[in-house]
C-alpha positions as CSV (number, residue, x, y, z in Angstrom):
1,X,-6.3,-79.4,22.0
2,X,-5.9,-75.9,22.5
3,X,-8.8,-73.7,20.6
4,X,-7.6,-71.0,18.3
5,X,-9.0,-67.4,19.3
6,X,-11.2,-65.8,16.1
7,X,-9.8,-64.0,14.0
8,X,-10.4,-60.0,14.0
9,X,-11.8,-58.7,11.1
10,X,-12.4,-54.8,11.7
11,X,-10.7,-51.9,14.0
12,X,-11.8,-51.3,17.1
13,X,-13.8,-48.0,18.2
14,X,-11.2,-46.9,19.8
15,X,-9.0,-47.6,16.9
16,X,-11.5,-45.8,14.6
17,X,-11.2,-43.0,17.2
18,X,-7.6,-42.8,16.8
19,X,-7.9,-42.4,13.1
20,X,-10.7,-39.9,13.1
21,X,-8.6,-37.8,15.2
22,X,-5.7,-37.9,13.3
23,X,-7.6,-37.4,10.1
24,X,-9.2,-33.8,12.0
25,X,-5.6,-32.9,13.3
26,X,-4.7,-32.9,9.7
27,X,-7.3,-30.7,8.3
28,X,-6.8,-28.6,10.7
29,X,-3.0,-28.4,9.6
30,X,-3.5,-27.9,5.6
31,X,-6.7,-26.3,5.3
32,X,-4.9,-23.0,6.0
33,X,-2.3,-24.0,4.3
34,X,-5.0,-24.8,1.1
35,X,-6.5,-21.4,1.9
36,X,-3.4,-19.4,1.6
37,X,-2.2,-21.1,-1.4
38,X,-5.6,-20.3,-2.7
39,X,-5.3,-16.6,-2.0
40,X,-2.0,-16.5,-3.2
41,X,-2.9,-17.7,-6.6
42,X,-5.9,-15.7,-6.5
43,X,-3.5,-12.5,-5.7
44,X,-0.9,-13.8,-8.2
45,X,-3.7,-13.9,-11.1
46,X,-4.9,-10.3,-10.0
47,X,-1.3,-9.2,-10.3
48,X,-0.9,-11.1,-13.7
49,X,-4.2,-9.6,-15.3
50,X,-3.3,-6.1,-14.4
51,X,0.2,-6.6,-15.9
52,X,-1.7,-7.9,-19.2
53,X,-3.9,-4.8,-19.3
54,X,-0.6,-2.6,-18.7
55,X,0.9,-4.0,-21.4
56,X,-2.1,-3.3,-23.7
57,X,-2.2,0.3,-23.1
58,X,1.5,0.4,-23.9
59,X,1.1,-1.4,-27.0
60,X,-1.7,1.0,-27.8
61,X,-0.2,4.0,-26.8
62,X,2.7,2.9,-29.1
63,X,0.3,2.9,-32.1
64,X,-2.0,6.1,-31.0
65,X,0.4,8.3,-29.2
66,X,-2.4,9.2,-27.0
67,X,-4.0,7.4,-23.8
68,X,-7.5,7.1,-24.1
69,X,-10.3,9.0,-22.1
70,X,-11.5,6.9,-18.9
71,X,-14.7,7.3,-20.7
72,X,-17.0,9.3,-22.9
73,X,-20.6,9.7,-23.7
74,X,-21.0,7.4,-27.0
75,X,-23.3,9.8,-29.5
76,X,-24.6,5.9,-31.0
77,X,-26.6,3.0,-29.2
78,X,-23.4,0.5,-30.3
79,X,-19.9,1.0,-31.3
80,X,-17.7,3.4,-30.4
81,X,-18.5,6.7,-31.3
82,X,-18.6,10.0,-29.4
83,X,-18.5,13.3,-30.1
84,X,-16.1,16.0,-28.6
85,X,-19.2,18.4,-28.1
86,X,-21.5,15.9,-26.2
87,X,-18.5,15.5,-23.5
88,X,-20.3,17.7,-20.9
89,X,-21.9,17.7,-17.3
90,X,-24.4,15.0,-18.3
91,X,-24.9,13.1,-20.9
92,X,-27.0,13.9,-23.9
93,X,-28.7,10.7,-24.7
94,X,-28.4,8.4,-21.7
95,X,-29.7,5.5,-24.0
96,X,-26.4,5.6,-25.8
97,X,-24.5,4.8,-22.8
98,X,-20.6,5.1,-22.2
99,X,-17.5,4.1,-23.8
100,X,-14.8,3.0,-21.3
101,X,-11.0,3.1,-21.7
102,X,-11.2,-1.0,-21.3
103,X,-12.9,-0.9,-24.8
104,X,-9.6,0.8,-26.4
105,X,-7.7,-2.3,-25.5
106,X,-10.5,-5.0,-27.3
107,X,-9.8,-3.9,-31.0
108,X,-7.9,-6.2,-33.6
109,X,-6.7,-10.0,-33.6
110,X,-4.0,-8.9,-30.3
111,X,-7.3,-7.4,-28.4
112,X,-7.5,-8.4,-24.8
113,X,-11.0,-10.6,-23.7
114,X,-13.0,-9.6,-20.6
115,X,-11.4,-11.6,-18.4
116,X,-8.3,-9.5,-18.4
117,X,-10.2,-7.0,-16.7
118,X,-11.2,-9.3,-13.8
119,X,-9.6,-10.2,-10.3
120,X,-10.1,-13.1,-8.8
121,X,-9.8,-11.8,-5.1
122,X,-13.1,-9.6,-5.6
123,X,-16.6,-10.1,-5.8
124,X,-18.2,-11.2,-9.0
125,X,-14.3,-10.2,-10.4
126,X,-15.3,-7.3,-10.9
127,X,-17.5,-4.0,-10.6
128,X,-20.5,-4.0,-12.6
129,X,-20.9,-1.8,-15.3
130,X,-22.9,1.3,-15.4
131,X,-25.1,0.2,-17.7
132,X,-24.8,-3.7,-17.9
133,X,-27.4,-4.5,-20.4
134,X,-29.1,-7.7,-20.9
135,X,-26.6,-10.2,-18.5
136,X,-28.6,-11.0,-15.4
137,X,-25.0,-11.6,-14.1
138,X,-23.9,-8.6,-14.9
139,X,-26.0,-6.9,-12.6
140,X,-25.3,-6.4,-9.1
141,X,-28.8,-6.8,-6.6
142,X,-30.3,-3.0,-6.1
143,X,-28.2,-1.8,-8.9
144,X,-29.7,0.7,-11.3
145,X,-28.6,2.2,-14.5
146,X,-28.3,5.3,-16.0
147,X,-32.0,5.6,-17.3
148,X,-33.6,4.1,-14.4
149,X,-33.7,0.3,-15.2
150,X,-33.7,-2.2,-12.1
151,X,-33.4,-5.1,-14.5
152,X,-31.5,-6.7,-17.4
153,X,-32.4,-4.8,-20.7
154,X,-30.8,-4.3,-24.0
155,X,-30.6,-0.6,-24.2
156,X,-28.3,1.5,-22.6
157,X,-25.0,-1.0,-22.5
158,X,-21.9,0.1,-22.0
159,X,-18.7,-0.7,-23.9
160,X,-16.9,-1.8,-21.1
161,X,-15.1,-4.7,-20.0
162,X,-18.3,-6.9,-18.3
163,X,-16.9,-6.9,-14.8
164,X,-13.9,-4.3,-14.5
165,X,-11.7,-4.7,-10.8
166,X,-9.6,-1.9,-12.5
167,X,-9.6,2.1,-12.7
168,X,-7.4,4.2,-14.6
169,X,-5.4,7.1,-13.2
170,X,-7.3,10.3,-14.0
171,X,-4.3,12.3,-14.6
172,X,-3.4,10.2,-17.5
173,X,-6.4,8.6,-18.9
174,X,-8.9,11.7,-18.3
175,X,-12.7,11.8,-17.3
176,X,-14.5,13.4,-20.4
177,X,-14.9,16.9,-19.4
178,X,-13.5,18.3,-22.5
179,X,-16.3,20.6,-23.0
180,X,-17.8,21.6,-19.7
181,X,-19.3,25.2,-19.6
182,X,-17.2,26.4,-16.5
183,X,-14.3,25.1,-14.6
184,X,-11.0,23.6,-16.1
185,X,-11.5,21.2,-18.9
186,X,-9.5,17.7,-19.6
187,X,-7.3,16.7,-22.4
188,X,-6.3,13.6,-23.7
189,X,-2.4,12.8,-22.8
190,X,0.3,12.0,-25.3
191,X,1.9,9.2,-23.6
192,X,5.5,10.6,-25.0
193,X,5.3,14.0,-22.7
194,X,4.7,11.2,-19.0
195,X,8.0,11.6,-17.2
196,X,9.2,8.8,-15.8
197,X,7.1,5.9,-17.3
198,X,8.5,3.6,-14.4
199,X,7.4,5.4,-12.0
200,X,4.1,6.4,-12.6
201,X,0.7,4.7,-11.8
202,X,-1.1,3.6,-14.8
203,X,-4.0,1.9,-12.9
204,X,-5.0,-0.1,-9.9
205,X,-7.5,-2.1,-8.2
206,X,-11.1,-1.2,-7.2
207,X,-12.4,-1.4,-3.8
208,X,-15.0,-4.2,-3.5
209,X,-17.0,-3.2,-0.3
210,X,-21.1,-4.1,0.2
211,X,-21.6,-5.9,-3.4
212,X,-19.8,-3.3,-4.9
213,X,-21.5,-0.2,-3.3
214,X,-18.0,1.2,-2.9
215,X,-18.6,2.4,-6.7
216,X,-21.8,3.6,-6.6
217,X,-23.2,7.1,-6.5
218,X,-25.4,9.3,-8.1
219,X,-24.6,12.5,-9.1
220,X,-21.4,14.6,-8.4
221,X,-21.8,15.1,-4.5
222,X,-24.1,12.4,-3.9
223,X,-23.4,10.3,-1.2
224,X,-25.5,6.6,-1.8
225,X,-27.6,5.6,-4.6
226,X,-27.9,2.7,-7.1
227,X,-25.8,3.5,-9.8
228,X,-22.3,2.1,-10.7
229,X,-19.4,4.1,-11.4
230,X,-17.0,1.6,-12.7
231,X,-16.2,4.1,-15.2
232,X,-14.3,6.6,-13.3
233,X,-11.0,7.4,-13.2
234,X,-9.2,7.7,-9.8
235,X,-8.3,11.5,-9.5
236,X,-5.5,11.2,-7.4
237,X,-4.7,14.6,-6.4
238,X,-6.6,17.5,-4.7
239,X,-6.3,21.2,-5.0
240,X,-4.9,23.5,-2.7
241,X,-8.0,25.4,-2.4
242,X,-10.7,23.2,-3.9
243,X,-9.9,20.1,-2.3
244,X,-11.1,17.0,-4.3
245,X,-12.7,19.2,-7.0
246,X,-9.8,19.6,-8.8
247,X,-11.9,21.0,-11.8
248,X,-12.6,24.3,-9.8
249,X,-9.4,24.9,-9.0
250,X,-8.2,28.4,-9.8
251,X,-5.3,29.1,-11.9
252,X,-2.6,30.2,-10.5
253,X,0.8,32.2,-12.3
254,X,3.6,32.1,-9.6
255,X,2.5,28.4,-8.1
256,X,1.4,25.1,-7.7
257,X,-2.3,24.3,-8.0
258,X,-2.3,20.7,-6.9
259,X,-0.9,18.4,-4.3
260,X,-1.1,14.6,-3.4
261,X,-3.9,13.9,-0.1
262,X,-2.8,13.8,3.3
263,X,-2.5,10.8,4.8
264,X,-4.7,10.6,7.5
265,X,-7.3,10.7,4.9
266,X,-7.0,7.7,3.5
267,X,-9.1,4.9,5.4
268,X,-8.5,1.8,6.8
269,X,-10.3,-1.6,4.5
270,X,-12.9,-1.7,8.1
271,X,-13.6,1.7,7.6
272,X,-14.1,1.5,4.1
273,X,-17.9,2.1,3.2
274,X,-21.0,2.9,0.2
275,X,-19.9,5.6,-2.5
276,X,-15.6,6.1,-1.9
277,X,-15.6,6.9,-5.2
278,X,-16.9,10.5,-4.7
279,X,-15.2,10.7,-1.0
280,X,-15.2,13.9,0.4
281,X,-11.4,14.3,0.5
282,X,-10.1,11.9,-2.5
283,X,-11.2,9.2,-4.7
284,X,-8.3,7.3,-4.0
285,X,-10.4,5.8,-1.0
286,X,-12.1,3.9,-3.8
287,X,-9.0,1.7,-4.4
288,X,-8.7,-2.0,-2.9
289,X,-6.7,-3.3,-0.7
290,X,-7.8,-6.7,-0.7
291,X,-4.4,-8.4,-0.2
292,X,-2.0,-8.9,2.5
293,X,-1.1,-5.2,4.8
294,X,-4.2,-3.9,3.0
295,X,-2.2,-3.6,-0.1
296,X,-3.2,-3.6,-3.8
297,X,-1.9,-4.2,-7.1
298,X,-0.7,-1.1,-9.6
299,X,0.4,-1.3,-12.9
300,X,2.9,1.7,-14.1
301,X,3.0,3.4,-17.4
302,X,5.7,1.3,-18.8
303,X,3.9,-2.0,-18.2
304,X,5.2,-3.2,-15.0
305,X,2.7,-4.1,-11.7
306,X,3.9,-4.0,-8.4
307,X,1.9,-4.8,-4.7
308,X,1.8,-1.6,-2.7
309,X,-0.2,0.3,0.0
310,X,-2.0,3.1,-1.2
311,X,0.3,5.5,1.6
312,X,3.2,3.9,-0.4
313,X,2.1,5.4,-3.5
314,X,1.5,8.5,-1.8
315,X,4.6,8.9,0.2
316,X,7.3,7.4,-2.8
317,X,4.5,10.2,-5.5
318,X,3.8,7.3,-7.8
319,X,0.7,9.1,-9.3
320,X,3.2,11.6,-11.2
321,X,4.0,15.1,-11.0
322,X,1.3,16.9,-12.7
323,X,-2.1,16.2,-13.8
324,X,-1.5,15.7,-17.8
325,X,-5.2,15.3,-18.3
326,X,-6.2,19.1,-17.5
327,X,-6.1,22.4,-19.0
328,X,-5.6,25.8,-17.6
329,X,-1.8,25.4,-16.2
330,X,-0.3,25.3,-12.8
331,X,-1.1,21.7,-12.9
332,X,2.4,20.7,-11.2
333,X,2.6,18.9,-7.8
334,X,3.7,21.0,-5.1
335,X,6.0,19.0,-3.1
336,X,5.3,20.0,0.3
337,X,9.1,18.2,1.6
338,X,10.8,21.6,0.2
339,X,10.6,24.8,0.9
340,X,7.8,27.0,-0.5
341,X,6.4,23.9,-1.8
342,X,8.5,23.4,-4.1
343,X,7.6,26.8,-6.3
């Protein structure tokens, strides 16, 4: 009688091999895949928050006529108070702290939360504020605020979103210079004189580059230090004479004072380093372009975002066609494609 062979119970190693192999060969497959789908929701969310906060400042713009200042020197230690006199070249009482333009869109049951500030793409979501306060997570490592504080405290704290990915456009939502000594001073902007809502940059991403360095400076013309500027405005033009300090620009009768950057001074995200936000030739080196092409995402003055390269913006004049947020006139865009710029 024949004996029956054992029966198997388990693979073989080679078996096992096989199987391992195939398992690796399809990780290898979808975990791109998972990765881009990742970043595309992350970009998509990005995208979706800056629309929400676009539609805020419509809704409030509808209500107060005016767009708020990128920020002011608060005259109290909480709330939102400020005074028109305190708005010069440094603050008065740097325990008070500052009041950002994301606080405007916080007030009443419709208000929008923190998180509408944030993007998902960045570090942390967000750049830290100035003064963060008593968050330990609000603090970025190194980072210092405006009294000299290297660690969570209660006093000053902004009234800012907590993380903020976003800046305003300075030629509609003005830095608070509105009572400088010298120079030209800033305005606030009825959002009824903007021509061509559709058309016109509202705000945009931040550049996140060495834990947010990319946002820090000190004062005017510094070039490194420990201290946040979240709060600024992107001023995105330069004048013909003064170059990014548009707020020494002389006044001109018979033509143009300002004009957009030139291109080849707008860097590439490798090139990108500490303190963009006070770049030698324009702020707008501050702005991210975390996504696909080195692109970022804008929101327009009538609510609307769209995904665009910073030499888009530039080359279609998405920033406007004057600065609305600054006194003292010829504050039109030459447009150097015509003759006589434009004049």
């Amino acid at each position: 009688m024949q004996q029956k062979s054992p029966r198997r119970s388990g693979f073989t190693l080679i078996e096992l091999l096989v199987v391992v192999a195939i398992i690796a060969i399809l990780i290898g497959i979808l975990l791109p895949a998972l990765g881009k789908a990742r970043e595309s929701a992350r970009m998509t969310q990005c995208l979706a928050n800056l629309r929400t906060v676009g539609q805020g400042m419509v809704t409030y713009t509808a209500e107060n006529e005016l767009y708020p200042p990128a920020y002011v020197y608060a005259n109290t230690k909480t709330g939102t108070n400020w005074k028109l006199e305190d708005q010069v070249e440094s603050h008065p009482n740097e325990e008070n702290g500052y009041v950002h333009w994301s606080y405007a869109l916080f007030k009443g049951d419709t208000g929008l939360a923190d998180e509408a500030f944030e993007c998902p793409t960045v570090l942390n979501g967000g750049a830290p504020r100035t003064n963060p306060g008593p968050r330990p997570e609000d603090w970025e490592p190194g980072q210092e605020d405006a009294t000299g504080n290297s660690t969570p405290n209660n006093l000053p704290e902004d009234r800012q979103a907590r993380r903020c990915a976003f800046t305003a456009n300075g030629a509609l939502m003005p830095r608070n210079k509105f009572a400088v000594a010298s120079g030209r001073k800033t305005q606030l902007v009825n959002a009824a004189t903007v021509a061509g809502a559709a058309t016109t940059i509202l705000a945009t991403e931040f550049a996140e580059v060495n834990n947010w360095r990319s946002v820090f400076a000190g004062n005017e013309f510094a070039t490194s230090t420990s201290l946040s500027k979240s709060h600024r405005p992107v001023d995105p033009f330069v004048g013909a004479s003064s170059g990014r300090d548009i707020y020494n620009e002389p006044i001109r009768t018979l033509a143009r004072s300002f004009k957009y950057p030139n291109l080849n001074q707008i860097k590439k995200r490798g090139d990108l380093g500490d303190s963009e936000i006070v770049n030698e030739y324009t702020p707008m080196n501050a702005i991210g372009r975390h996504h696909p092409g080195e692109s970022a995402n804008f929101v327009f003055a009538d609510g609307h975002g769209e995904r665009l390269t910073i030499q888009d913006t530039i080359t279609k004049r998405l920033w406007g066609d004057r600065i609305y947020s600054l006194t003292g006139g010829s504050t039109q865009i030459m447009d150097e494609r015509l003759p006589n710029n434009g004049n």
